[in-house]
Structure formats: structure tokens, C-alpha cells
C-alpha positions in Angstrom: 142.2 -46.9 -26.7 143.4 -45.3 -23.3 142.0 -45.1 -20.3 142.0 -41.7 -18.8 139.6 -40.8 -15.7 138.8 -38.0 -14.2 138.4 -36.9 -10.6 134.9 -35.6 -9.7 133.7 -33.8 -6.3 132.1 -37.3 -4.3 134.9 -39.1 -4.9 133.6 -41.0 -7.6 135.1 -41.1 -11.2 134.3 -40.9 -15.0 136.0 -43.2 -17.0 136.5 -41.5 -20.8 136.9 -45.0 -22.9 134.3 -45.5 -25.9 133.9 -49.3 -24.2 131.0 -48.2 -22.0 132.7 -49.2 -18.9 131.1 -48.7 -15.7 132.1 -45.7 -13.3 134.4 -46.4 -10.9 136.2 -44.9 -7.7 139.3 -44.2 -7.4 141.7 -45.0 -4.6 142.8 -41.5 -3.0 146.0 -41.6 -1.3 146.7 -40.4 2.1 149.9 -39.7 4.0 150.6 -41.2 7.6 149.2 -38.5 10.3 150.3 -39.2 13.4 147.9 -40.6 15.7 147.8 -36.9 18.1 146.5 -35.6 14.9 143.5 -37.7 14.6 142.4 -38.3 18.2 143.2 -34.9 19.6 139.8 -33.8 18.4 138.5 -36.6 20.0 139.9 -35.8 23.3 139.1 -32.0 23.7 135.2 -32.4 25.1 136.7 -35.1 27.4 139.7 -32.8 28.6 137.7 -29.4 28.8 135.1 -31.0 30.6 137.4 -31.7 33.5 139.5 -28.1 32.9 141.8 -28.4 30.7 141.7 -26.4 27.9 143.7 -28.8 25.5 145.4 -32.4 26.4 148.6 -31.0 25.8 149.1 -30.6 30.0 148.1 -34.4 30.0 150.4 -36.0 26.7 153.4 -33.2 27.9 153.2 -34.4 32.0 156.2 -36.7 32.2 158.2 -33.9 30.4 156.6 -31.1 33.0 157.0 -33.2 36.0 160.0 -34.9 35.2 161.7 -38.7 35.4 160.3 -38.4 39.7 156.9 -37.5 39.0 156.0 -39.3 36.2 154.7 -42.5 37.0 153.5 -41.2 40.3 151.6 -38.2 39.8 148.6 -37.8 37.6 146.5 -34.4 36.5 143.2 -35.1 37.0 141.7 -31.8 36.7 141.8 -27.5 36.6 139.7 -26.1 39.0 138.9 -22.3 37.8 137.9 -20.1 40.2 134.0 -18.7 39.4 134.0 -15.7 37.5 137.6 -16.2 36.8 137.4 -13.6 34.2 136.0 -9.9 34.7 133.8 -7.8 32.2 136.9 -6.4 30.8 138.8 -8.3 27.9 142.2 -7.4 28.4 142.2 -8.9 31.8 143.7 -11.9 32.1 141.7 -14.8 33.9 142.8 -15.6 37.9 144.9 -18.8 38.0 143.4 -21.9 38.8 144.1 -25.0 41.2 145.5 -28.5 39.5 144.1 -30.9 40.8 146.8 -34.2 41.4 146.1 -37.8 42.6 149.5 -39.2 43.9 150.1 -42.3 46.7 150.9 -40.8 50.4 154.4 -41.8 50.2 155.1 -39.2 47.1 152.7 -36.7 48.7 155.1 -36.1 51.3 157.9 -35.9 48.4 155.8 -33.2 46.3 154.3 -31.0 48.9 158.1 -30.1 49.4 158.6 -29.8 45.9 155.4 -27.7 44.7 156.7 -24.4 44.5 159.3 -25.5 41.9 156.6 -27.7 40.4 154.3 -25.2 39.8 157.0 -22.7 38.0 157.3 -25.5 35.5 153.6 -26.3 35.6 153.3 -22.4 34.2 156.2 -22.1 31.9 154.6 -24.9 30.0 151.6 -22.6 29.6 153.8 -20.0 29.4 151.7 -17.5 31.9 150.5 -17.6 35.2 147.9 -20.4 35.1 148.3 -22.2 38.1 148.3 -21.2 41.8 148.2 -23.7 43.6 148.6 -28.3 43.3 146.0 -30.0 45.5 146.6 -33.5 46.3 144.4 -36.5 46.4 145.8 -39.6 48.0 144.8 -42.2 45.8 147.0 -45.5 44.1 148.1 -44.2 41.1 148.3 -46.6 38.4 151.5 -46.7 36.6 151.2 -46.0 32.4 154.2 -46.3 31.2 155.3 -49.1 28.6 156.3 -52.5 29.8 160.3 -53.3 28.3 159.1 -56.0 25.4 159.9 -59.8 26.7 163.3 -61.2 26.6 163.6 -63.3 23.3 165.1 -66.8 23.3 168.2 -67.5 21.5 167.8 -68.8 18.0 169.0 -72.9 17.6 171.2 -73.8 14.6 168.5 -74.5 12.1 167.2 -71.3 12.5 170.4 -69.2 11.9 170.6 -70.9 9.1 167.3 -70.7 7.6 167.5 -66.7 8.3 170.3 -66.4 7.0 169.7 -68.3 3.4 166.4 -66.2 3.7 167.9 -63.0 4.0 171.3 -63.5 1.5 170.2 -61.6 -1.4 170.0 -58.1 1.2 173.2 -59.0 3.7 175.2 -56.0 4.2 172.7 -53.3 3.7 170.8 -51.0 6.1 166.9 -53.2 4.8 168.7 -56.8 5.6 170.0 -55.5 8.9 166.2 -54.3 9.4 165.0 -57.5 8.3 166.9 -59.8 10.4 166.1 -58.2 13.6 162.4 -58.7 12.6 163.1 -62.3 11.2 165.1 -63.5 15.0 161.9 -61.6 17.2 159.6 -63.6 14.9 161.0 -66.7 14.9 161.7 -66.8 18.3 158.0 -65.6 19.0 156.9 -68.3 17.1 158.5 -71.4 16.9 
């Protein structure tokens, strides 16, 4: 007596057994998507409602910008012109004005710099896009990622208990792996 069960549109399942069991679901299995994937959807009404068309401009800006730029200049918006495009469709729309919120200091720096800023600004789009980068004096608040904490060093008793721990996968590419997690926990911990 097998059990063999069969997918059906819903997602539930049939089981085919002469015991009467109840139906059941069954578990679907998904690959890892990365996490662009499933909140770049999300994202869109928020970017195109201040211009952007997609939030590749704003997950792509330290690349654009560069290593200067990157913590101190933020997009905040496209401002298209009003009847940016005519009543012909092979015209292509009149180029807009980015809108940038940056500290005074690295105003200064970037009003000497737009011209070269703006060429990279429209090679990313790859056409003629922007015009023009208005600045906002404003504090910019810095996103980029914090370096993790500095971990303590591990006493004795602990070297050796990761070591006992980890003696059955010493030498291969999983134990080294494993004892780089086991000396941040243990020092997180204890």
C-alpha cells in the first residue's frame, strides 16, 4: 500500500491510498529570490511618484556617483518638464532636472563637478535624460553599513571546546566555515 499524491490547481492534494486518509497539502518548494526581486514591485509607486521611472537610479547611485558622492549626495527626485512629450511618438521626451539634497560643504565640491556628473547620470540611462542637478542644502544622512564590532579574543576553554566541537570537519572548506561562526558566536555570547 503506497502512498502516491497528486498535485491539484489550489494547492491542495489528493492522497490515492484505500485508508481513507484525509487530504492534505503539500509543501511546494521555492528557490531563494533575491530580495530586489521581491520588493522592487513594492517600490515602483513610491519611486514614480517622486519621478523616477524605476529605483534602479536610487539602488545604482553609489556606482553612478562614485566612492565621493556616495554618502553625501542623495536623489530625491526627477522633475519633468510639463508636456515633456509632444503629440508625435517617435519624439523623444525633453530631459528632466534631478533633484539632489547634499550638505553645503559638498555643494561647493559638486557644482564644479556637475557636468561630468551628469554624463554619468545619462550613460546610466543610456540617453539624454537629464539636464541639469539642482541642489538642496540639507544634512544628508549617511546609509552605508556600519564595519561589524570588533570581537574579543577567545580564552583557553573556549579554543578548546571549538575545537573538540568542530574535529570531525577540521581541514575542510564547511569546518573552516564553521569555526569562524563558532569564535563570532561565542565571543557574542559568553
Amino acid at each position: 500500500m503506497t502512498d502516491s499524491r497528486q498535485y491539484r490547481p489550489g494547492g491542495r492534494s489528493t492522497s490515492r491510498t484505500n485508508t481513507g486518509a484525509a487530504t492534505g497539502y503539500m509543501r511546494r518548494v521555492t528557490r531563494a529570490r533575491p530580495l530586489a526581486d521581491l520588493i522592487g514591485k513594492t517600490l515602483e509607486p513610491a519611486c514614480r511618484k517622486r519621478g523616477f521611472a524605476a529605483a534602479d537610479l536610487l539602488s545604482d547611485w553609489p556606482e553612478i556617483v562614485g566612492e565621493r558622492y556616495a554618502g553625501r549626495v542623495q536623489p530625491i527626485r526627477l522633475d519633468w518638464p510639463r508636456g515633456s512629450r509632444g503629440g508625435e511618438f517617435d519624439e523623444t521626451p525633453r530631459p528632466a532636472t534631478l533633484v539632489v539634497q547634499t550638505d553645503g560643504a559638498t555643494a561647493l565640491l559638486l557644482t564644479h563637478e556637475m557636468p561630468q556628473l551628469v554624463e554619468r547620470i545619462n550613460g546610466f540611462f543610456g540617453w539624454a535624460a537629464v539636464e541639469r542637478i539642482r541642489i538642496l542644502q540639507r544634512p544628508v544622512t549617511d546609509r552605508r553599513r556600519q564595519p561589524p564590532p570588533k570581537l574579543r579574543p577567545l580564552t583557553g576553554e573556549e579554543e578548546a571546546e571549538l575545537h573538540e566541537r568542530l574535529a570531525p570537519v577540521e581541514g575542510t572548506p564547511l569546518g573552516a566555515a564553521l569555526e569562524r561562526l563558532g569564535r563570532a558566536v561565542l565571543a557574542r555570547t559568553r
